[in-house]
Each structure stands twice: as C-alpha cells, then as structure tokens.
N, C-alpha and C positions, 0 to 999 in steps of 0.2 A: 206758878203764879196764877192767880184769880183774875178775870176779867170779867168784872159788869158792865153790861150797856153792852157788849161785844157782837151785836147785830146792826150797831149803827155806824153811823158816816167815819167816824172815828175807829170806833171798836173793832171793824171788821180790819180794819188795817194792822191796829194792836194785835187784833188773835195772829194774822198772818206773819206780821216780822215775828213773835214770840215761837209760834211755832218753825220760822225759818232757821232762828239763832237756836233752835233746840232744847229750848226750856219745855217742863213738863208744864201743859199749860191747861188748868180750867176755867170753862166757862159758864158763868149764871146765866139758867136758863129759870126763867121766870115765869109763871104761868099764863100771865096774860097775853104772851106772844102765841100761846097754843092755834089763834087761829088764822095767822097771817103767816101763812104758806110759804110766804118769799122766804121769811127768818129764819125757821122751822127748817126748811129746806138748805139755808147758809148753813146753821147749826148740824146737821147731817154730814155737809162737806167739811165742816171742821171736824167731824167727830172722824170722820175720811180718814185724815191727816192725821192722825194722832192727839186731838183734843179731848178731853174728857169733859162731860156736862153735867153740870152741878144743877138738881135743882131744888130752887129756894126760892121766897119771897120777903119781899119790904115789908109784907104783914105776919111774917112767921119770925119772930124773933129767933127761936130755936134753931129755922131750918139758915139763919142766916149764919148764927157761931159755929154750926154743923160745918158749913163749908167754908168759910175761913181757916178751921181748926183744918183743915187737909193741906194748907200752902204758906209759902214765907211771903209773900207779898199779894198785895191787891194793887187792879188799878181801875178807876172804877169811872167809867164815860160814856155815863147818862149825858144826855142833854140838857143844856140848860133854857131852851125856849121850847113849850110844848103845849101850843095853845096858851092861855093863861094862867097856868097851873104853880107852883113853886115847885117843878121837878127836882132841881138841886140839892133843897132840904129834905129829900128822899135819904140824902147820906148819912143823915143824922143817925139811923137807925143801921147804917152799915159800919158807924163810929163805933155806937154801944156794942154791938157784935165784936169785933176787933179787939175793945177794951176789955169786955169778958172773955177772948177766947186766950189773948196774950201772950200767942204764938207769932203774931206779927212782927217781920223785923223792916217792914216798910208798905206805907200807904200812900199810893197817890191817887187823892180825888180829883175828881173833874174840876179842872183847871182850863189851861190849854190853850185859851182864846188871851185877853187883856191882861196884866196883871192887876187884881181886883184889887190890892190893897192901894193903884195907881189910879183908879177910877170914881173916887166919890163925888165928884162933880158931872158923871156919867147920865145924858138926857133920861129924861122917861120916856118909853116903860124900859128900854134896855137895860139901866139902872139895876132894874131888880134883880138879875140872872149876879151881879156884881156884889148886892147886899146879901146874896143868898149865901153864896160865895164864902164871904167873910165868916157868914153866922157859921159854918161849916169849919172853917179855920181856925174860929176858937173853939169849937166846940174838940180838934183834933188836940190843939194845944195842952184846954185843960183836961184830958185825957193822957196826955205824955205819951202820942204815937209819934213811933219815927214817921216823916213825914217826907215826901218829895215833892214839890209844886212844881207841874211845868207849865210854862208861859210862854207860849208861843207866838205871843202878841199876835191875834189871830190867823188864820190858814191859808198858808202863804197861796196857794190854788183860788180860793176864793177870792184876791184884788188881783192877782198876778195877769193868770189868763185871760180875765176881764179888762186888761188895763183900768182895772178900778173904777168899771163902767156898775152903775146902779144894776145888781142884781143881774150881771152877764158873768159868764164863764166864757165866751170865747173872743178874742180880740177883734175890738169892731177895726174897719178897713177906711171906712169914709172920712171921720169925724170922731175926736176923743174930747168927750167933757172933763176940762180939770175942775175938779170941787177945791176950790180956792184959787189963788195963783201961781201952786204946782210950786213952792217955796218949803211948802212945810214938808219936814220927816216926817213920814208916813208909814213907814213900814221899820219894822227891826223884825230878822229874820228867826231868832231865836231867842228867846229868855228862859234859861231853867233856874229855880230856887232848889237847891237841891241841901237835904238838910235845912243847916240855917244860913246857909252863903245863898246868894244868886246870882246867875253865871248866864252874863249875857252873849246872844254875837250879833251884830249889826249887817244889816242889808247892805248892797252894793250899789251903787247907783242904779238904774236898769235900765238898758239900752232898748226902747221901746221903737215896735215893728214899724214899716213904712205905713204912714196916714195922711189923708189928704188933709184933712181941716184941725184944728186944734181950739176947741171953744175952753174959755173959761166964766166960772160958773160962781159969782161971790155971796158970800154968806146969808146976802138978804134973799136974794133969788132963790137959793137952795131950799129957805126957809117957805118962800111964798108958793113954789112951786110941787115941795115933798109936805112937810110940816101940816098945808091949811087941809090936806089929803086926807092926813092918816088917820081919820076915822072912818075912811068907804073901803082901806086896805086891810088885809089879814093882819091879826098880829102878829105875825111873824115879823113882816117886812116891816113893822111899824117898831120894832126893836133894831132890825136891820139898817134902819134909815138912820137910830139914832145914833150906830155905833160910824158909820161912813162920817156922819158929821163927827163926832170925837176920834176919829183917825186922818181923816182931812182938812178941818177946819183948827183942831185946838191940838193936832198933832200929838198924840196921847200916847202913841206907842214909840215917842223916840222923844219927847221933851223933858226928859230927865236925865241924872248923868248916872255911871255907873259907879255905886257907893264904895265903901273902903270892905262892908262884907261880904263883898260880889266882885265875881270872877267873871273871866268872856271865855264863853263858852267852848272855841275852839278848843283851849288851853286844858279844858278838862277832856276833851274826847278829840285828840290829836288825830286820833286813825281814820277820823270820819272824811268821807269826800264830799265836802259841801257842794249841792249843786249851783249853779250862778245862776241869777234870773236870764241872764242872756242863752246861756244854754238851755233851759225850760221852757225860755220861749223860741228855741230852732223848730221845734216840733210843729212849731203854726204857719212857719213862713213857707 
C-alpha cells in the first residue's frame, strides 16, 4: 500500500500499524518536506523498518501514476486545516493519477474526522475542510474508484484525554466546562463507510476521572466568549472552535440513526478489541 501525508499526526500511525500487520508498505515522499529534519528523519526510521519511499509530487503528474502504478491501495492523510490553504483538494490530482494508472483496487482519501456528507450546516471556516471533502467524493465517484471512507467522527484522543476541554489533551483536575448541558451525544467512536455500506460503532458512556467543580457552559456564552475572539486566534483554532460547537452544541456526530446501507462496525471486524474510554482513561489516574 501507498501512503500520503505518512509524516503526520495521522500518517505516522498509518505507516506503523501497516508496517506491523506486514504489508509491503510505501511511502510518498514529497519534495517539500526535504528541509524539515524531523520528517526526513521519521522517513529514514520507516525506511529502517522495512518501508519503501516513493518519491513524487502533487505537481508532477507523471511522478504521481509512477507510484501508484507500484501498489493495490492508497491511503492518503494530508490534512485538512493548513493555514488557509484548500489542502484537501490536493487529491484531486492523486484521483487523476489512480484513474490513469488503473491498478487500483482501493483508495481511501482523507477522511477520518466528521462524516462530511453529515456536515453541511458545519460553522465557518471549519466548513471548508467538509466542502472540500465532498468536491473530492465526487470527483472519486465520477471516476469509478473503489473507494473506502473512514469516519471516525473525529479522534477519539483529541476530546477524550481533554475531557473535551478547549484545546487540552490532558484531563483538567479542578474544574470541567460542559459545552452545553452535557445531554447531547457527543462522540461516536467509530464510523467507517466502507464500499458503499457505512458501518458504524458507537461510544460508551465515559466514566469521567475524579473533579472537583463541574461548570456548564450554554450556547450564548460559548458564542460571546470563543466566536467575538476568533479574529486575534490562529486559524487553526478558529476551525477548531467551530467543530467543538457542532460536536457539543448541535451533536453532530451522533444525531443521526444508522441507515438500512450501514452496518456497526464491530460486526465487520469482530477480532478487534475495542478499547473503552474508561480503560484509556486508567492511564491518567
């Protein structure tokens, strides 16, 4: 398999299971990482292990079908927030690659987070990483690639560990802000579309660590407090801010049912030992 993006937050995890389960695994190496030493330097330890490095670029059409034509799958996890940039529609050109090499028997693009086609009322700017998304989805469709979407309704590490604290990763002790009145589904632990079925699994309750105070936090406040801001913040956190409001406030990744083409997820990958949020949070107590 092919992996794009495989020096980020994502990617690097992708090269390591691929190479754990033993698949012959390549990685696009792209020119412009040549001078960030960190990547350069992951990409060396993967080549360690048994990775091979492909390289090409999003401006090289040629050098891009070159290296699809060496593998049966791609999976491909670019980011989708990169400054202000439309990174995502980078894929368009790893589509046309795919379609001309036609060695593909499965692509899955950067996906991962919300399910996008569940998101069109999604705030701005987060929005756009959602519409980009889409342009991407038809653009596989009218191509006729097999396709796998996975939708992980965002990462489960990112609200877990924080208790779903703004922009924290590790569980505050004193005081936990609910963004809303801690009623709405919040989280679904897994959603993959895989083919044209989608195959969800749903989060457990979570038994959240010992805290002294409990604030709740209602939709005006959130707005007066985050919202009147987000012009003196990075855009980052200004996409950040809008996806906690549609996963908190409007419950985005669980206010739908599972449809008659969609399956739960356990049911397709029985072997798997799902971790529970309460066991991944033993680690912090």
């Amino acid at each position: 398999m092919l992996i794009v993006g495989g020096t980020g937050f994502l990617g690097k995890r992708l090269v390591k299971a691929s190479l754990e389960n033993g698949h012959d695994t390549y990685i696009l190496q792209r020119p412009e990482i040549a001078l960030d030493i960190d990547k350069i330097q992951m990409l060396i330890s993967f080549k360690m292990q048994g990775a091979h490095l492909v390289h090409a670029s999003f401006n090289d059409h040629r050098s891009l079908v070159d290296a699809v034509k060496l593998v049966d799958v791609v999976i491909c996890a670019i980011s989708g927030v990169y400054g202000r940039s439309h990174q995502i529609l980078l894929q368009l050109k790893l589509v046309e690659a795919i379609k001309e090499a036609g060695n593909i028997k499965r692509f899955l693009p950067s996906e991962f987070g919300s399910d996008s086609a569940r998101m069109g009322d999604a705030l701005e700017p987060g929005r756009i990483t959602f519409d980009d998304k889409m342009v991407v989805r038809k653009a596989i469709g009218e191509a006729n690639i097999p396709f796998t979407y996975v939708v992980a309704n965002c990462f489960a590490c990112y609200f877990l560990a924080g208790l779903c604290q703004l922009f924290q990763f590790l569980p505050a002790r004193d005081s936990v802000v609910f963004l809303g009145d801690a009623n709405q589904k919040g989280m679904k632990y897994h959603s993959l579309r895989i083919i044209h079925k989608q195959l969800s699994k749903r989060r457990q309750p979570m038994k959240i660590l010992r805290v002294k105070t409990f604030i709740y936090c209602a939709k005006k406040n959130f707005y007066a407090v985050s919202f009147n801001s987000c012009t003196s913040i990075m855009y980052i956190y200004q996409v950040g801010l809008g996806h906690y409001y549609n996963v908190c406030y409007e419950g985005c990744l669980a206010n739908f049912e599972i449809g008659e083409d969609e399956e739960e997820a356990s049911k397709l990958y029985p072997e798997v030992n799902y971790t529970t949020a309460e066991d991944y949070l033993k680690r912090y107590v």
